[in-house]
C-alpha positions in Angstrom: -57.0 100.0 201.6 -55.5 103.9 201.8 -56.2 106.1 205.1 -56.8 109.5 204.7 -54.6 112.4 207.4 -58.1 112.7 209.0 -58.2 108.9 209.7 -55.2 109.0 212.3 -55.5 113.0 213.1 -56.1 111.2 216.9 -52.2 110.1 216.9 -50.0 113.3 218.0 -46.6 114.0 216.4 -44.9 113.2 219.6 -46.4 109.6 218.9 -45.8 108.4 215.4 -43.3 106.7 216.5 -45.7 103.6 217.5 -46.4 103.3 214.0 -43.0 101.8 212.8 -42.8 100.0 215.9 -46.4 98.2 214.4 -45.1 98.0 211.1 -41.8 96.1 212.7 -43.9 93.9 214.4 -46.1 93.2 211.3 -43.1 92.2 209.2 -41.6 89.8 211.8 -45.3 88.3 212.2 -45.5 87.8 208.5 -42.1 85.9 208.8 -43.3 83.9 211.9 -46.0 82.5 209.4 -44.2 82.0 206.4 -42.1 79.7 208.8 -44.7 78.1 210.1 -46.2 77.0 207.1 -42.9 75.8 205.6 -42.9 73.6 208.7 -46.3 72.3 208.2 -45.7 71.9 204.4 -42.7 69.3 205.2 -44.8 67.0 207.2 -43.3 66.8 210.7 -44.7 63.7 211.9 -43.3 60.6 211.6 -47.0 57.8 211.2 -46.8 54.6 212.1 -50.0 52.1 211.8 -50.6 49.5 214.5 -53.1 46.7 214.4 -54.8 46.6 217.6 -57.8 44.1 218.3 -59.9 44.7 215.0 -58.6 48.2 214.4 -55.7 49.6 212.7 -54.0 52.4 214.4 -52.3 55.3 212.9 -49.8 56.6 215.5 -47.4 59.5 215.8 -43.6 57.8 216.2 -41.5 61.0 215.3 -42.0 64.9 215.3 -39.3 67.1 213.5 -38.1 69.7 215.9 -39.6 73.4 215.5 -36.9 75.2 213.8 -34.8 77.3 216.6 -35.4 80.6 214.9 -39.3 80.1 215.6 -39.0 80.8 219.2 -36.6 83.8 219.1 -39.0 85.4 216.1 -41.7 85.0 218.6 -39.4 86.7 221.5 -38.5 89.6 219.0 -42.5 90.0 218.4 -43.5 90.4 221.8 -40.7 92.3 222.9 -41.7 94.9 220.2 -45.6 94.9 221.1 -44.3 95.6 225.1 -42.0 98.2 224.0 -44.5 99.9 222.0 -46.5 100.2 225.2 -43.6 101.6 227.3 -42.5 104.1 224.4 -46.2 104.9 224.4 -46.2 105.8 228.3 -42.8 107.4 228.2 -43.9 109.9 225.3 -47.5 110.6 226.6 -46.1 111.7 230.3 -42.8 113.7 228.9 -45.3 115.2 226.0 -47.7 116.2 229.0 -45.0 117.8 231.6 -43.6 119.8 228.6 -39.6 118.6 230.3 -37.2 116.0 229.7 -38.3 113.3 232.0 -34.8 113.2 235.0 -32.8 109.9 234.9 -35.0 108.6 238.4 -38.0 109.3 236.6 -37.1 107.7 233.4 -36.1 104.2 235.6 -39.2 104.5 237.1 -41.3 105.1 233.9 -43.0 101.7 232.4 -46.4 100.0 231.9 -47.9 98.5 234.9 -49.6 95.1 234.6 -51.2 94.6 237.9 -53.4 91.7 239.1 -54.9 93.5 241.7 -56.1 97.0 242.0 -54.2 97.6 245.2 -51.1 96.6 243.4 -51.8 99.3 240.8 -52.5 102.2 243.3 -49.2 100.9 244.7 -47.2 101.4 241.7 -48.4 105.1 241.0 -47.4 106.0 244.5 -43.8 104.7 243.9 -41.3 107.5 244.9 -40.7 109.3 241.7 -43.7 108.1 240.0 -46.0 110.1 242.6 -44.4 113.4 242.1 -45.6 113.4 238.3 -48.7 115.0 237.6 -49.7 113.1 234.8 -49.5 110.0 237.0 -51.4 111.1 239.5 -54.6 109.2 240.8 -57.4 111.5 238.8 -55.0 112.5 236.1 -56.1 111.1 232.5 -52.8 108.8 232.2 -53.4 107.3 235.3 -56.7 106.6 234.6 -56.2 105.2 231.2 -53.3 102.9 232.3 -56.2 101.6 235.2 -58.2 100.6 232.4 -56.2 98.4 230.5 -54.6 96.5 233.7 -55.4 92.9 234.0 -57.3 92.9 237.0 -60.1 94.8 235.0 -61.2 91.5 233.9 -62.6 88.1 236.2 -59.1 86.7 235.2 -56.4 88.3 235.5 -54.1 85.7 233.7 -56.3 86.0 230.4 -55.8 89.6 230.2 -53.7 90.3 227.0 -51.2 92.5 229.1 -50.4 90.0 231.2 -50.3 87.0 229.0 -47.8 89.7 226.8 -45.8 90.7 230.1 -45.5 86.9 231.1 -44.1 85.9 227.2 -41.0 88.7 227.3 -40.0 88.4 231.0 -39.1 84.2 230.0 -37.8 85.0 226.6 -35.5 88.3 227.6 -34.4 86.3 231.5 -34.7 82.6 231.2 -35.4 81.1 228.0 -36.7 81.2 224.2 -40.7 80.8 223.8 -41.8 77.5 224.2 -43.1 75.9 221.1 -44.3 72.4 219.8 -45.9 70.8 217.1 -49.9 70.2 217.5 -51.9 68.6 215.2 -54.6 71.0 212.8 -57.0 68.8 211.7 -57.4 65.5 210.1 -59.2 65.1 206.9 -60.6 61.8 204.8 -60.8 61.9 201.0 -64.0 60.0 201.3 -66.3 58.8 204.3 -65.9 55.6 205.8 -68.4 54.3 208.8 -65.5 52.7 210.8 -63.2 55.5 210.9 -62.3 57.8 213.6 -60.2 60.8 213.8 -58.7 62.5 216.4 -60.7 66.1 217.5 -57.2 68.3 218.3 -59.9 70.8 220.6 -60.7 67.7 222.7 -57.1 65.4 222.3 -56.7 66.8 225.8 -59.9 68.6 227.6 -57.8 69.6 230.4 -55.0 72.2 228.1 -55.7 74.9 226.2 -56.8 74.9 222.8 -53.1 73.9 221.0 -51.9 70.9 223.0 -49.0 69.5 221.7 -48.5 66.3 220.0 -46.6 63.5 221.7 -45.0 60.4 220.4 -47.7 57.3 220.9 -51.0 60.0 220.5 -53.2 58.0 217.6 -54.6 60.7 215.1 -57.1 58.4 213.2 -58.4 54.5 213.6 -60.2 52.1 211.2 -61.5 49.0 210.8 -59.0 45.9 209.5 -58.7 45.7 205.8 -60.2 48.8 205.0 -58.5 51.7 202.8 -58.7 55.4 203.2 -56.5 58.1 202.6 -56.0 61.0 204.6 -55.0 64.1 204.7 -53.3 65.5 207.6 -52.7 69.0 209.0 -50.6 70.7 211.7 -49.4 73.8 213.3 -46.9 74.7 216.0 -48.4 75.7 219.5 -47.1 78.1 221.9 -46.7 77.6 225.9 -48.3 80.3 228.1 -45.3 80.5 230.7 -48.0 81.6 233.7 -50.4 79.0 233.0 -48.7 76.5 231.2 -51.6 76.3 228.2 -51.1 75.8 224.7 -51.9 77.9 222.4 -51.9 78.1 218.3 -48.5 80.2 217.7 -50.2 82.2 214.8 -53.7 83.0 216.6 -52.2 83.6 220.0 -49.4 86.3 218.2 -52.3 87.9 216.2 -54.7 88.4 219.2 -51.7 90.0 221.1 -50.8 92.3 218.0 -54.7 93.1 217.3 -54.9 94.4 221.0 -52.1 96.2 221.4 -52.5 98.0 218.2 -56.5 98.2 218.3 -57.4 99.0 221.9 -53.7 100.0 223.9 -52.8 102.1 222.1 -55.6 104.3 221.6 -56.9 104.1 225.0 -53.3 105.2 226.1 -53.1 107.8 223.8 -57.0 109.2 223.5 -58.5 107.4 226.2 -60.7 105.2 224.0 -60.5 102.5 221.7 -62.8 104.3 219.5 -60.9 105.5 216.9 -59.4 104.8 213.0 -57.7 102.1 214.1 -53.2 102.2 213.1 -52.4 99.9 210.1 -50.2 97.5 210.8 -48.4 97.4 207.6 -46.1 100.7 206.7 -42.7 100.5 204.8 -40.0 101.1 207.3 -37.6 99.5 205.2 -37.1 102.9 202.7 -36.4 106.4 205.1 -39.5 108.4 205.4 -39.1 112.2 206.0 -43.0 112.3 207.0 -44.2 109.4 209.2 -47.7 110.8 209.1 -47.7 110.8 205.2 -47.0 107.2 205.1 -49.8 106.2 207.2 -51.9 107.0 204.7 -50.5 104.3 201.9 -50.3 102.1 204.9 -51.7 98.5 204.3 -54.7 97.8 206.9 -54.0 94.1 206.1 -52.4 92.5 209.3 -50.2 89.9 209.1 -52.2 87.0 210.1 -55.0 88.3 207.7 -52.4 88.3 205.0 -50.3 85.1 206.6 -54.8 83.1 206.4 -55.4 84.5 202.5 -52.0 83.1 201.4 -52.5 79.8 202.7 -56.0 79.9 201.3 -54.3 80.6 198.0 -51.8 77.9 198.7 -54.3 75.2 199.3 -56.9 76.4 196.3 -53.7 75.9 193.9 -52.9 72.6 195.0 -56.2 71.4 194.9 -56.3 72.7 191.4 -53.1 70.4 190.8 -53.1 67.4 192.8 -56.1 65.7 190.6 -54.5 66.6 187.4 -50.7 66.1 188.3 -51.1 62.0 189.0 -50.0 60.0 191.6 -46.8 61.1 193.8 -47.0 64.5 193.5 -49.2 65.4 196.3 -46.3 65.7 198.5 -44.2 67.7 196.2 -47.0 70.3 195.4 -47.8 70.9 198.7 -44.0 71.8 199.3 -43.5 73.9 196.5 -46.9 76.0 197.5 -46.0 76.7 200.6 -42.7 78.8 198.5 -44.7 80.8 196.7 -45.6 84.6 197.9 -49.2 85.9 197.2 -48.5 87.4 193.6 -47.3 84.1 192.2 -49.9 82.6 193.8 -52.3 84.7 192.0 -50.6 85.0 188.9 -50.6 80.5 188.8 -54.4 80.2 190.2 -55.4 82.9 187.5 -53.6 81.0 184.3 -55.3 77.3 185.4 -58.6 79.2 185.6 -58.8 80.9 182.3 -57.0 77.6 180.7 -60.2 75.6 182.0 -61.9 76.3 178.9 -60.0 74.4 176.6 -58.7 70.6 177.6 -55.2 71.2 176.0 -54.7 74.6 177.1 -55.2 73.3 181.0 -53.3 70.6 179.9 -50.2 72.7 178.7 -50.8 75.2 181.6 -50.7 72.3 183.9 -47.4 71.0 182.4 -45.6 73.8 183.0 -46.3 74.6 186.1 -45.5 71.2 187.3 -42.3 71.1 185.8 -42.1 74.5 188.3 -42.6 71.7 191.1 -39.9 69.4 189.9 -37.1 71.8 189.5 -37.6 73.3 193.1 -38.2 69.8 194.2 -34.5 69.0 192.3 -33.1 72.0 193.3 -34.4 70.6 196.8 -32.5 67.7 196.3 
């Protein structure tokens, strides 16, 4: 999708700036999934099945770590979408007094995140922060930074500002994000009447909605002597610092993005979310003598939007290929998959579709694209 120079006329000159910072953050999302789903696509767990009584249990006995650069990628996000807001607040009051902001006033300078609306009040009455005009109780700034503080809403500690303020003060004083493995979903390539699966949402009523897997949780139970073959999915889960809750890494990082982007950053700037909203995705890897000219070939594509239609892609191609490519290649294909960028996706889906028509054509098609799999399964090796 393009943008027009009217679309974005609501961001100044003096705030373009936010745009990179977006884009930024967009790339390092799009990098937090693509490691995400090669971490999936190697299947983590470690199954074990264990006859109990007149059941057969199929038990987790070993998880593969989360790779170390997950947590810091996740750190590097957040940090971003915060510092957006700050540069956002910074430029809007300097922009409004028409001066340099002095050295005091620039330490004193930030985005609040108050719990409680005498905690706000408090903080625009700080020394140098009450001698700013812009700042002041009835002043527009003030009023929009009121709006977006978490004590607008029945719980504070669900408020994106404070779920995103909570993330960067561990990762930048104490430690790296805290992320686990959790399990997707659990699938069976036919019914069975004696089987049961494990529901993730309700593993652990008490967490939030990505509770981690342990070692000993059983994902799926049958009846002695029967067969079934199942598929099984996971994800990596992120640790809410305040609360302690999990949450799913890639939903919790796109909700935080899709706020800041959608709804700070206009109400800071124009005092509404009502407006053409930024895209996230602008080329800040080439130097751009007009940042306002590049907002219009921007991509309005986020990255979890692009991050959801690749692995759609992914799994539609290897649906196409596991009942064709035999047995022992599941595992293999669903690795290789997971290496693949959106184009060659396409580009692979497309040739087994128009081959359909003809047995030896798919046939041909099939056998070349598998021996794709076993090289980079070789090359693997």
């Amino acid at each position: 999708m393009t943008h027009s120079v009217a679309d974005h006329a609501w961001l100044p000159d003096h705030q373009l700036h936010v745009a990179a910072t977006l884009a930024h953050v967009d790339a390092t999302l799009e990098r937090i999934n693509l490691l995400v789903h090669q971490y999936t696509a190697q299947g983590p767990l470690a199954l074990q099945e264990t006859a109990v009584g007149n059941q057969v249990n199929l038990a987790v006995t070993g998880i593969s770590p989360v790779p170390e650069a997950l947590p810091r990628l996740v750190a590097d996000a957040l940090t971003q979408l915060r510092a957006v807001l700050e540069h956002t607040v910074y430029a809007e009051v300097e922009h409004r007094l028409a001066r340099p902001l002095s050295a005091q006033e620039s330490r004193a300078l930030e985005m609040p995140a108050a719990v409680a609306r005498d905690g706000f009040d408090e903080w625009l009455t700080h020394r140098w922060r009450r001698h700013l005009p812009p700042l002041h109780s009835g002043a527009a700034i003030s009023q929009r930074l009121r709006a977006l503080q978490p004590f607008q809403r029945r719980d504070p500690n669900e408020h994106p500002l404070k779920i995103l303020v909570e993330y960067t003060n561990l990762a930048k004083h104490r430690m790296p994000t805290v992320a686990a493995a959790r399990l997707g979903a659990v699938y069976a390539a036919a019914p069975h009447p004696g089987l049961t699966v494990s529901q993730p949402l309700k593993m652990r009523p008490q967490a939030g909605d990505g509770q981690p897997l342990n070692i000993g949780d059983v994902i799926a139970s049958i009846p002695r002597g029967a067969r079934v073959e199942l598929s099984i999915v996971s994800t990596v889960s992120l640790q809410r610092p305040h609360t302690q809750m999990w949450n799913i890494a890639v939903n919790e990082l796109a909700d935080l993005e899709d706020w800041v982007r959608t709804t700070a950053i206009p109400t800071l700037i124009t005092g509404s979310r009502d407006v053409a909203p930024l895209p996230p995705q602008m080329d800040i890897f080439s130097g751009q003598n007009d940042l306002r000219s590049a907002l219009q070939s921007a991509g309005a594509q986020s990255a979890a939007e692009r991050g959801r239609q690749r692995l759609q892609a992914a799994t539609a191609l290897a649906n196409m290929l596991d009942p064709i490519a035999g047995i022992g290649m599941s595992e293999a294909i669903s690795t290789w998959v997971v290496s693949l960028d959106m184009p060659a996706l396409q580009q692979r889906i497309d040739r087994l579709s128009h081959a359909r028509s003809s047995t030896r054509n798919l046939r041909r098609v099939v056998d070349e694209i598998l021996n794709e799999v076993r090289a980079a399964e070789s090359g693997r090796g």
